[in-house]
C-alpha positions in Angstrom: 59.8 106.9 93.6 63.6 105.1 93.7 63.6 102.0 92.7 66.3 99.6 95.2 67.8 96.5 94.9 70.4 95.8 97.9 72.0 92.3 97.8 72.4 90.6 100.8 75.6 90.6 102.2 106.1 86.6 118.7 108.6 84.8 119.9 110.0 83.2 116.5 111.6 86.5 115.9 113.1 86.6 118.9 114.8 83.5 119.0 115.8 84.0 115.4 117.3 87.4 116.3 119.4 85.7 119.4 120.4 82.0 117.0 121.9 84.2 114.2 124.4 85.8 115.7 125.6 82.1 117.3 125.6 80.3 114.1 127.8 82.9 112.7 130.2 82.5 115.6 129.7 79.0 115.1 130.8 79.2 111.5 133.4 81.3 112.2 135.1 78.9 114.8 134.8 75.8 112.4 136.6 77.7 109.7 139.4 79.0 111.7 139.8 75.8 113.2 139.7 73.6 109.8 141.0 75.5 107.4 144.4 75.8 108.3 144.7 71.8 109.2 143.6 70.8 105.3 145.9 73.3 104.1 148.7 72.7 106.1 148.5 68.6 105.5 148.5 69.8 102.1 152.1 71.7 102.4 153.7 69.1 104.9 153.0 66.5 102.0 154.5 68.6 99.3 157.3 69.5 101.4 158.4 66.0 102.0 157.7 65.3 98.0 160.3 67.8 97.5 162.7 66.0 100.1 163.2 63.5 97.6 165.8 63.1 94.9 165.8 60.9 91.9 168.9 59.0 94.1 166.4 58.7 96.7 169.3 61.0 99.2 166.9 63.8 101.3 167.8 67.2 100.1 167.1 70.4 102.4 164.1 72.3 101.8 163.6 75.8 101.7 161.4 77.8 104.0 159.2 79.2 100.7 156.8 76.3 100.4 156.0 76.8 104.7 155.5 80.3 104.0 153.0 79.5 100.7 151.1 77.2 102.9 150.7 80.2 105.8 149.9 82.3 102.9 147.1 79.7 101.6 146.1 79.2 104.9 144.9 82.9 106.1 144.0 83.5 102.5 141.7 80.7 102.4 139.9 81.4 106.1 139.5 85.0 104.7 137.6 83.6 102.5 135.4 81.3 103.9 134.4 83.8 106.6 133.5 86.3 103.9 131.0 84.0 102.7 129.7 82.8 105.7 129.3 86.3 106.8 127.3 86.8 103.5 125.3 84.1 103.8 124.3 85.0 107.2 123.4 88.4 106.3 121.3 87.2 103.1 118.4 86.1 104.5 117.1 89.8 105.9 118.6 91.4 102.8 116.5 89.2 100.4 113.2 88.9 102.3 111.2 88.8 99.4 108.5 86.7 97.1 110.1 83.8 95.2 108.4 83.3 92.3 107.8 79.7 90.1 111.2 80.1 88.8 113.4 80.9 91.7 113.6 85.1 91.1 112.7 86.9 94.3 111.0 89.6 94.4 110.6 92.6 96.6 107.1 92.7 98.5 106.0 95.9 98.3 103.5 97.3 101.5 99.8 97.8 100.7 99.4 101.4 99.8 96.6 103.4 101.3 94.7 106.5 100.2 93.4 108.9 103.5 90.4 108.7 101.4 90.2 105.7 102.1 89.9 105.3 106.2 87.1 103.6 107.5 85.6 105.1 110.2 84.9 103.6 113.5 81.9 105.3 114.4 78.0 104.3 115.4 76.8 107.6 113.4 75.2 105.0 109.9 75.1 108.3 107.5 78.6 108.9 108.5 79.7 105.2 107.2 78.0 105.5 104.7 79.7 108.6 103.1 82.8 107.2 103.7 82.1 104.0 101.9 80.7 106.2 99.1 84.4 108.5 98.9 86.5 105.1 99.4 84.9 103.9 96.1 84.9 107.0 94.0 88.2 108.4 95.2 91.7 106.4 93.4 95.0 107.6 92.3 96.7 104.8 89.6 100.5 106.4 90.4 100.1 105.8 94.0 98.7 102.4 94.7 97.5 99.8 92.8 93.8 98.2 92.0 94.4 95.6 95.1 95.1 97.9 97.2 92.1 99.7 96.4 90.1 96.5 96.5 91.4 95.0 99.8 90.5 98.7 101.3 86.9 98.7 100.3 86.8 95.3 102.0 87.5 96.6 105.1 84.4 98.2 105.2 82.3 95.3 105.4 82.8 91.9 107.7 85.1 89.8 106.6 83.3 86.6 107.9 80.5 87.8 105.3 79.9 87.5 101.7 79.2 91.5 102.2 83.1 92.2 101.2 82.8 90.5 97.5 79.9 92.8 97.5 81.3 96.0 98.5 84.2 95.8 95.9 81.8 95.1 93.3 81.5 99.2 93.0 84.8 99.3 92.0 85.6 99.1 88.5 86.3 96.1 86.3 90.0 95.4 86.2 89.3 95.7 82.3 88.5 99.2 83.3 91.5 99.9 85.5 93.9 99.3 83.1 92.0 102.1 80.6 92.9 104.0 83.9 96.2 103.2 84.4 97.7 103.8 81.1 96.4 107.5 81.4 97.3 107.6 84.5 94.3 108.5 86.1 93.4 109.7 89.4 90.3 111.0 91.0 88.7 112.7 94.0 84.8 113.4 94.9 83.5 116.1 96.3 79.8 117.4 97.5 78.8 114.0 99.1 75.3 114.2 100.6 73.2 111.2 102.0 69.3 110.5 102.0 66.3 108.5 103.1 64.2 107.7 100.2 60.7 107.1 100.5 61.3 103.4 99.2 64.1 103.1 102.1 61.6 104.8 104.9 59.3 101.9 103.7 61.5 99.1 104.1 62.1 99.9 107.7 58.4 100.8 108.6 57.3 97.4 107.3 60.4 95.6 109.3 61.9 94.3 106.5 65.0 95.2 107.7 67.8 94.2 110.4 68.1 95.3 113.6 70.6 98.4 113.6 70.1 98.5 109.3 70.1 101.9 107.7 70.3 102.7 104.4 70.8 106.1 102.0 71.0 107.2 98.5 74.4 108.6 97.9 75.7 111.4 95.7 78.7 113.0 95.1 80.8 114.7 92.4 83.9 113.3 90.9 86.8 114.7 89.2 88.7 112.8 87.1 92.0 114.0 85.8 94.1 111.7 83.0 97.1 112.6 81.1 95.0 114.0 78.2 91.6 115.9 80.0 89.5 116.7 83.3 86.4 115.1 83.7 83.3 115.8 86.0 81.2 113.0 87.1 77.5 112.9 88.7 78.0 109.3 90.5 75.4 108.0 93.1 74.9 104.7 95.0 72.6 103.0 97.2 74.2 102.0 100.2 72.9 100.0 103.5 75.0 99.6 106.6 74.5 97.6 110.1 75.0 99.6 112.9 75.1 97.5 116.4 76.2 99.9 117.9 79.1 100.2 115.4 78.7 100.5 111.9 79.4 98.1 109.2 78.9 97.9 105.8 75.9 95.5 104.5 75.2 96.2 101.3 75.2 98.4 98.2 74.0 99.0 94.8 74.9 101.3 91.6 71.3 100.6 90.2 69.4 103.2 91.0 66.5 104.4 89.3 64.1 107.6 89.9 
């Protein structure tokens, strides 16, 4: 007889869209409109310094330092509006993480596995299978061991305790990394479900929720790594809530004949 132990379970974008394109017109005006003032103060007073002789009579100045200053002038609003136009564009060119020392950093989109889908489905067998081939199916060059995690999660309801308990199948991040570095991936085949007498009990006796089923899992797994194939006999005990649609409850790697 099998011996079971199952544990217990906008609108800010669009008004950002529609205020960037003002303040960069707004930017725009203010530099056009400043820039050339400062800068042309600045030639008007170094024209009239060169006005004056050492005798104190006005001399005739040259038309090169007015055409500096209109030289200075456009260069200097090309340049501002090149930065303001930089700055503007920054902020959806950098959207990022910023880490404790200022870097940002890309963030990358969780990575999913097909294997992986959670059904939406009242059929509990069904659920269960899929719980079983989202725990025992990975690929380390494709995603990472939080994706895997927050996926498995998604099984269960996340106002439970049941999601800490469904990722406890996974491996130990200890074990990941022996994973990772030979780059391992692996797929599971043959999955079959069943009632065990111990299970049939449970219910009989109503020790069990409304809407709880629960099976003994197998399945085969093939692992591949940079160095050999494996084959692998895994099984799982694994009880689900169905009201009418399923969720995951509970599960165990302990089983015994």
């Amino acid at each position: 007889m099998t011996s079971i132990h199952l544990r217990p379970p906008s609108h800010h974008l669009f008004v950002q869209c529609c205020r960037a394109p003002f303040k960069l017109a707004s930017h725009l005006f203010v530099a056009a409109w400043i820039i050339p003032q400062l800068v042309a103060a600045a030639g008007s007073a170094a024209v009239r310094r060169t006005e004056l002789t050492t005798k104190g009579m006005p001399v005739k100045s040259s038309s090169r330092p007015r055409v500096a200053v209109a030289i200075l002038a456009v260069v200097g609003v090309a340049a501002l509006i090149a930065m303001v136009v930089a700055r503007w564009q920054s902020p959806d060119e950098t959207r990022g993480t910023a880490s404790t020392g200022g870097t940002t950093y890309p963030v990358e989109a969780p990575r999913q596995l097909e294997a992986w889908a959670r059904p939406t489905t009242t059929d509990p067998r069904a659920f269960a299978i899929a719980y079983a081939r989202a725990i025992w199916t990975y690929d380390t060059s494709r995603h990472s061991y939080v994706d895997w995690q927050n996926a498995v999660s998604l099984f269960a309801d996340p106002t439970s305790a049941a999601p800490q308990v469904a990722k406890s199948l996974l491996p130990q991040w200890a074990e990941w990394d022996q994973l990772q570095s030979s780059k391992a991936h692996a797929v599971v085949g043959g999955i079959t479900a069943e009632v065990t007498p111990a299970l049939e009990a449970m219910i009989n006796r109503g020790q069990a929720l409304p809407g709880w089923h629960a099976y003994v899992i197998h399945g085969k797994q093939t692992v591949i790594t940079d160095t050999d194939t494996r084959f692998l006999d895994r099984q799982a005990a694994v009880a689900v809530v169905c009201t009418p649609t399923c969720r995951f409850w509970s599960a165990t790697a302990q089983v015994s004949p």
